[in-house]
N, CA, C and O of each residue as an XYZ file, in Angstrom:
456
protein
N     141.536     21.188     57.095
C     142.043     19.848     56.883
C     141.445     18.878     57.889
O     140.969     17.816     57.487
N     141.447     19.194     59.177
C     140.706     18.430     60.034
C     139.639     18.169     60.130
O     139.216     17.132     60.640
N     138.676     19.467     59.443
C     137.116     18.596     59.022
C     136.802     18.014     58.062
O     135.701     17.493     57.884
N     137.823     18.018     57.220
C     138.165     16.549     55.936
C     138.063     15.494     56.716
O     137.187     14.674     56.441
N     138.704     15.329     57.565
C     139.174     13.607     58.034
C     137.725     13.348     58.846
O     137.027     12.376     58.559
N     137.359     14.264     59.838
C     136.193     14.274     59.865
C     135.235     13.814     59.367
O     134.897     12.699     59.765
N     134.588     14.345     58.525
C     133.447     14.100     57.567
C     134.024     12.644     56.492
O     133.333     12.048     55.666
N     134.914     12.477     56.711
C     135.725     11.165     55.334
C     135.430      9.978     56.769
O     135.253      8.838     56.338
N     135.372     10.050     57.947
C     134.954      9.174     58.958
C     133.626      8.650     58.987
O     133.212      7.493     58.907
N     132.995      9.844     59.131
C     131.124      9.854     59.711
C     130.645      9.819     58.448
O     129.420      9.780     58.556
N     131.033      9.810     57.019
C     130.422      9.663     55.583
C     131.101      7.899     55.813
O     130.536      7.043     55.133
N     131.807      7.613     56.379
C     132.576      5.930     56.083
C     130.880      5.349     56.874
O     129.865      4.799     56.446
N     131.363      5.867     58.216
C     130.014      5.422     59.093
C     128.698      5.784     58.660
O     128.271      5.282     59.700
N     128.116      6.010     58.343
C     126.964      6.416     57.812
C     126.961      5.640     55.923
O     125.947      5.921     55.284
N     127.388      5.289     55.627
C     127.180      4.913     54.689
C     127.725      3.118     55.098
O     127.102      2.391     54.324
N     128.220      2.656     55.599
C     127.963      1.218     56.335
C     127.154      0.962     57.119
O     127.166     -0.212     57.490
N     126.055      1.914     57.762
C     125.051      2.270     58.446
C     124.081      1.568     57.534
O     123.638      0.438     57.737
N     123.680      2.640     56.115
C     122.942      2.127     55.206
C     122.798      1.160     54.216
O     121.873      0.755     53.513
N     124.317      0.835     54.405
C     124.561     -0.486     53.535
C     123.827     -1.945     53.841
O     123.287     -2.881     53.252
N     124.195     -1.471     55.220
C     123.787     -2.876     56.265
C     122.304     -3.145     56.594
O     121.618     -4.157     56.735
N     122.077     -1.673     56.662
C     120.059     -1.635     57.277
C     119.430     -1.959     55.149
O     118.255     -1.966     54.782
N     120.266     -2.100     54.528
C     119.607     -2.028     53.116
C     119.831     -3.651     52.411
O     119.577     -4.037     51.270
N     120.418     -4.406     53.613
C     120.913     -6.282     53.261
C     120.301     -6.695     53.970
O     120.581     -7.869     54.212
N     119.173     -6.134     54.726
C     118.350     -7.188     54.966
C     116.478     -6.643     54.321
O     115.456     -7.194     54.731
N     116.492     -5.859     53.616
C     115.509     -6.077     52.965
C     115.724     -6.728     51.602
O     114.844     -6.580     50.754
N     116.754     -7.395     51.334
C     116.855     -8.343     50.206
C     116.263     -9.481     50.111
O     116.427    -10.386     50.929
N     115.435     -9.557     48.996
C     114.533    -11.121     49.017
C     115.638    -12.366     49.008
O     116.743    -12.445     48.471
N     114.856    -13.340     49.853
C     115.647    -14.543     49.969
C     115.662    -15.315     48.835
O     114.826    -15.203     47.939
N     117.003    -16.457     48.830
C     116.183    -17.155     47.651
C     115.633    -18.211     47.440
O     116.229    -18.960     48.214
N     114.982    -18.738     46.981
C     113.914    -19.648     46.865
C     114.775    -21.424     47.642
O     115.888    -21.902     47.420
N     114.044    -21.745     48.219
C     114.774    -22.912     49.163
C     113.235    -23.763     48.669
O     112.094    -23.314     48.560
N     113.886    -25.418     48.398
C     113.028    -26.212     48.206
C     112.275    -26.731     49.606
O     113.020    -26.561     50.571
N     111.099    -27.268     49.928
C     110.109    -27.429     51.095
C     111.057    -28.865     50.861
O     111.591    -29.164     49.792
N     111.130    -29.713     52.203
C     111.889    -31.702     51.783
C     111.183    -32.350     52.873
O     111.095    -32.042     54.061
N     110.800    -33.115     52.346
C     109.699    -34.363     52.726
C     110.365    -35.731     53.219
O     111.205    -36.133     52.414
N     110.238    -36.353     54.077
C     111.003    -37.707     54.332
C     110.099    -38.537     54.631
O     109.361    -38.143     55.534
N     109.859    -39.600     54.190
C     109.116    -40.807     54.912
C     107.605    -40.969     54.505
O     107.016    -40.315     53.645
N     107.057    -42.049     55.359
C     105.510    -41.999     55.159
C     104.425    -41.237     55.318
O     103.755    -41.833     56.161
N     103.776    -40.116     54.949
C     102.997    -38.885     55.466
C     101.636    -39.852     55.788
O     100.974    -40.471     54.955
N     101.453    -39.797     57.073
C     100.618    -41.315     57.480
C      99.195    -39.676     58.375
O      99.537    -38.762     59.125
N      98.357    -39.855     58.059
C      97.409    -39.020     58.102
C      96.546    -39.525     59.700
O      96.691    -40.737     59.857
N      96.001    -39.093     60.463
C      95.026    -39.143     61.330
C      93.774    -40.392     60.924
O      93.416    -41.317     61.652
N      93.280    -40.060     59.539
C      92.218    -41.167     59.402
C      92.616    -42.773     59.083
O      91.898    -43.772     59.047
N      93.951    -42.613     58.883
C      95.142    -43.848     58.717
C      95.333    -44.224     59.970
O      95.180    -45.408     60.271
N      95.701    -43.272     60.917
C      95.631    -44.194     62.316
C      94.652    -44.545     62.964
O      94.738    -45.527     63.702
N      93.534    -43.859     62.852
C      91.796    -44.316     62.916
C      91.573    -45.633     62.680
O      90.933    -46.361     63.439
N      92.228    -46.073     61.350
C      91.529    -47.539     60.975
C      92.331    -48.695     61.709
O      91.918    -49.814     62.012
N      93.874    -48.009     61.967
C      94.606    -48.711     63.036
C      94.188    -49.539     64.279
O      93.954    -49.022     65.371
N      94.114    -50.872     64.021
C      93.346    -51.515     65.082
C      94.496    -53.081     65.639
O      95.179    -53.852     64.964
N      94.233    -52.985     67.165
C      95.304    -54.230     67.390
C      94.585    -55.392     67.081
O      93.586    -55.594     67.772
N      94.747    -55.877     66.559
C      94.313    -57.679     66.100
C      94.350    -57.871     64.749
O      93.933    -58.893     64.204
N      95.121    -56.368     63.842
C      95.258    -56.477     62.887
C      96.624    -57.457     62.516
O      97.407    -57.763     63.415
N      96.883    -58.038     60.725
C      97.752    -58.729     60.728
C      99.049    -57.877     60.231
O      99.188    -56.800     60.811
N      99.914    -58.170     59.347
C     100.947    -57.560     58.869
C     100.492    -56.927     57.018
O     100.611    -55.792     56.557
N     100.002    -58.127     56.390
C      99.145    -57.958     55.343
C      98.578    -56.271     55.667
O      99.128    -55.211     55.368
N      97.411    -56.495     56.312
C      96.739    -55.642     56.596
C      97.277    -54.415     56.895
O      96.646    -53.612     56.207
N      98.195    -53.763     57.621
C      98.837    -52.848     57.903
C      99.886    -52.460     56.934
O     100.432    -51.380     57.161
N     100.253    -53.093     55.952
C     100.965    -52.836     55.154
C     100.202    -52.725     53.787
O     100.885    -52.479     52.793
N      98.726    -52.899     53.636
C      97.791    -52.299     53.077
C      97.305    -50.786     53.291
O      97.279    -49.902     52.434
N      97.012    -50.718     54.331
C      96.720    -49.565     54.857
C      97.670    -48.320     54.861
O      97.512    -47.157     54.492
N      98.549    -48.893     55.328
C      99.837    -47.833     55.241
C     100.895    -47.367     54.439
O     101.625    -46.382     54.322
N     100.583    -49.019     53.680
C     102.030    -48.889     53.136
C     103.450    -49.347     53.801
O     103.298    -49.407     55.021
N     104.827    -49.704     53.394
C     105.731    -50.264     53.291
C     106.001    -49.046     54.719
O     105.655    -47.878     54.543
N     106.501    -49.388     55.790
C     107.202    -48.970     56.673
C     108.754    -48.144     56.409
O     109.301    -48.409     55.339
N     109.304    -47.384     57.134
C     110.320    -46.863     56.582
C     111.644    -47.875     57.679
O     112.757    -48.195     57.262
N     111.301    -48.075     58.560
C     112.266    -49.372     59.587
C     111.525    -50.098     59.269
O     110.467    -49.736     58.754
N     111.882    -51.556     59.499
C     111.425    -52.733     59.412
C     112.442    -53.808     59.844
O     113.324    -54.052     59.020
N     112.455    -54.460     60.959
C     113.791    -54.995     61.509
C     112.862    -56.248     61.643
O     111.660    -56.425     61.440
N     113.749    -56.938     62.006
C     113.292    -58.657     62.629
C     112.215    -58.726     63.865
O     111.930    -57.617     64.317
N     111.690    -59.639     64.371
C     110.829    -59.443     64.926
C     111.913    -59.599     66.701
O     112.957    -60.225     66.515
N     111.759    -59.231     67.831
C     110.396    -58.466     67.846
C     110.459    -56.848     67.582
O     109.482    -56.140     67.826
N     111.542    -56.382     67.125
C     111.147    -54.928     66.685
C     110.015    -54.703     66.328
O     109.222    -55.470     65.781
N     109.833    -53.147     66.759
C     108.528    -52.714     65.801
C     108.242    -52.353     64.695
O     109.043    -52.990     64.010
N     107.649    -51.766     64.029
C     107.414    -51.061     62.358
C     107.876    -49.938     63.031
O     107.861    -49.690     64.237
N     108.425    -49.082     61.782
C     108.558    -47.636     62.234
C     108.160    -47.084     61.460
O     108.833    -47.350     60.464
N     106.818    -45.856     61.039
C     106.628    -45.348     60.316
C     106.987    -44.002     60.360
O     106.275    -43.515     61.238
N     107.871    -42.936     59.780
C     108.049    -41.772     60.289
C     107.947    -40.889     58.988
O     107.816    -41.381     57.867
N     108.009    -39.764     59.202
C     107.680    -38.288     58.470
C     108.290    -37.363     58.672
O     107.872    -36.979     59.765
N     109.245    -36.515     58.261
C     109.341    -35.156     58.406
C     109.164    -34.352     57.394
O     109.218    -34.660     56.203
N     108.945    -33.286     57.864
C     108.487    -31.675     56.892
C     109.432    -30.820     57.080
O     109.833    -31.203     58.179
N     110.009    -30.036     56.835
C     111.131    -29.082     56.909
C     110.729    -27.962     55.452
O     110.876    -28.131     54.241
N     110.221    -26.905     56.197
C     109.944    -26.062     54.992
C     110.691    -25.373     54.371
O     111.799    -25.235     54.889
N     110.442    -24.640     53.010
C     111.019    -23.986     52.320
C     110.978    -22.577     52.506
O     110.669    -22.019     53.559
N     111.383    -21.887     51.175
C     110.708    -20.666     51.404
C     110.544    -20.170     50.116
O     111.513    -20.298     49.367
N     109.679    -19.706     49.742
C     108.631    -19.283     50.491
C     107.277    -20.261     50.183
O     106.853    -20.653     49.096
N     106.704    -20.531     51.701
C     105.745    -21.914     51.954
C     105.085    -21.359     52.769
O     105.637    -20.537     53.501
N     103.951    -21.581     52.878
C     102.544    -21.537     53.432
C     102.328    -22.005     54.791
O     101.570    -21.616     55.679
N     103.331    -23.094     54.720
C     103.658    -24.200     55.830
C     104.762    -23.580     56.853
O     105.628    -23.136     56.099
N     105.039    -23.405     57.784
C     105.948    -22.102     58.472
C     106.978    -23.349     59.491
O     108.145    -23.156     59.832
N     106.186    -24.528     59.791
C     106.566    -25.246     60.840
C     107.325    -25.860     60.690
O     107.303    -25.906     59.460
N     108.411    -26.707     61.095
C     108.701    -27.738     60.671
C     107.624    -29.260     61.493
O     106.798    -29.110     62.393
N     107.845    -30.041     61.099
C     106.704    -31.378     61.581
C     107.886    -32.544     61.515
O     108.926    -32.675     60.870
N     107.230    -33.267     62.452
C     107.490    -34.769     62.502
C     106.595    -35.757     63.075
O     106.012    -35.444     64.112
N     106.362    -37.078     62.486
C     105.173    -37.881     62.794
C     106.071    -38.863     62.879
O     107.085    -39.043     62.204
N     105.503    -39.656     64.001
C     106.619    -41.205     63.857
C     105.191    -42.164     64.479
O     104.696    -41.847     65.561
N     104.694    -43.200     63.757
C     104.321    -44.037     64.245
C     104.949    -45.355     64.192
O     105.431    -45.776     63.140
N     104.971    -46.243     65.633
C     105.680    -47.343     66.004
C     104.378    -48.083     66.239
O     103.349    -47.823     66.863
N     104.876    -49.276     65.381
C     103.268    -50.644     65.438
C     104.321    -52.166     65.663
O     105.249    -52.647     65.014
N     103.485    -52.624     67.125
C     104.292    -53.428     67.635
C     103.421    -54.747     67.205
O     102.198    -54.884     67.164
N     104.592    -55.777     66.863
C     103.363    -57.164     66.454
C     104.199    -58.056     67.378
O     105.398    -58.100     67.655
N     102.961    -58.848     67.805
C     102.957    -60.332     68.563
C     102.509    -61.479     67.873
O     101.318    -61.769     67.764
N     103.275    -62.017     67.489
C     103.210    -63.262     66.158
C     102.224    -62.937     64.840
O     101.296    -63.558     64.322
N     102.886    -61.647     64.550
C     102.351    -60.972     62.770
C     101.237    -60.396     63.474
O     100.317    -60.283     62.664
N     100.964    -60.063     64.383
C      99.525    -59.774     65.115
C     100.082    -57.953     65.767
O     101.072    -57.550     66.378
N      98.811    -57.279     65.213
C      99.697    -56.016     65.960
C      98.966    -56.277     67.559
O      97.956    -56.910     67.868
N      99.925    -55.517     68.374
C      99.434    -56.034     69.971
C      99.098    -54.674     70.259
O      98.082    -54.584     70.947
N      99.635    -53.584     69.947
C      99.355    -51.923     70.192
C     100.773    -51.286     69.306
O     101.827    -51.808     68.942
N     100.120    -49.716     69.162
C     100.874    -48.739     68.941
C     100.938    -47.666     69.543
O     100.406    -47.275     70.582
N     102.013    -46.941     68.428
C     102.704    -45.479     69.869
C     102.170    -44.433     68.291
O     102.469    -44.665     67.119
N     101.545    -43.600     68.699
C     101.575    -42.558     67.447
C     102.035    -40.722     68.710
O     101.815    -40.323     69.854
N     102.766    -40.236     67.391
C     103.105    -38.727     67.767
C     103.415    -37.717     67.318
O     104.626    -37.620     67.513
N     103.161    -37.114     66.960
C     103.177    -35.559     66.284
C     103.355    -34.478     66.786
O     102.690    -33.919     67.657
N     104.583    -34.020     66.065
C     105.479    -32.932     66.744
C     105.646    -31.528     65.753
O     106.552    -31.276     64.958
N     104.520    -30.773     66.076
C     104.870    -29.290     65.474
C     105.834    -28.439     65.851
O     105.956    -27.354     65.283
């Protein structure tokens, strides 16, 4: 009788043993990749030049995602937050800030964060 209770123990344990080591080879499930903002590229900030106007930068770039009164700056930003399963492993963020002095850009801040 006592190696009933026994074995009805170490068969409990051993089989929550394998239950558990057998839930994590379960495929995940599919999670969408989500995108926010302006995906503003390297050769986009290349053409980025101060003495540009507002016209102009909003040609180039496109509609800002902030846009406050002056003297705020433009805010252009980006994030990546991946899915799964994606190619892309990182998450990302890009924020460029373009400062204008009477519709005139005077300088910017660019940064990219893997």
């Amino acid at each position: 009788m006592n190696k009933i209770k026994t074995w009805g123990f170490s068969g409990a344990v051993i089989w929550l043993a394998v239950t558990l080591a057998s839930c994590s080879s379960l495929p995940r499930p599919y999670k969408l990749a989500i995108e926010q903002g302006n995906d503003i590229t390297q050769q986009q900030v290349a053409k980025l030049k101060p003495g540009m106007n507002k016209g102009q930068v909003s040609y180039l770039l496109g509609t800002p995602l902030l846009q406050r009164s002056a003297p705020s700056p433009w805010i252009y930003l980006y994030t990546f937050q991946p899915g799964y399963p994606t190619q892309h492993k990182v998450p990302m963020r890009q924020q460029l800030n373009i400062y204008f002095n009477q519709d005139i850009v005077s300088h910017f801040e660019w940064s990219e964060v893997k």
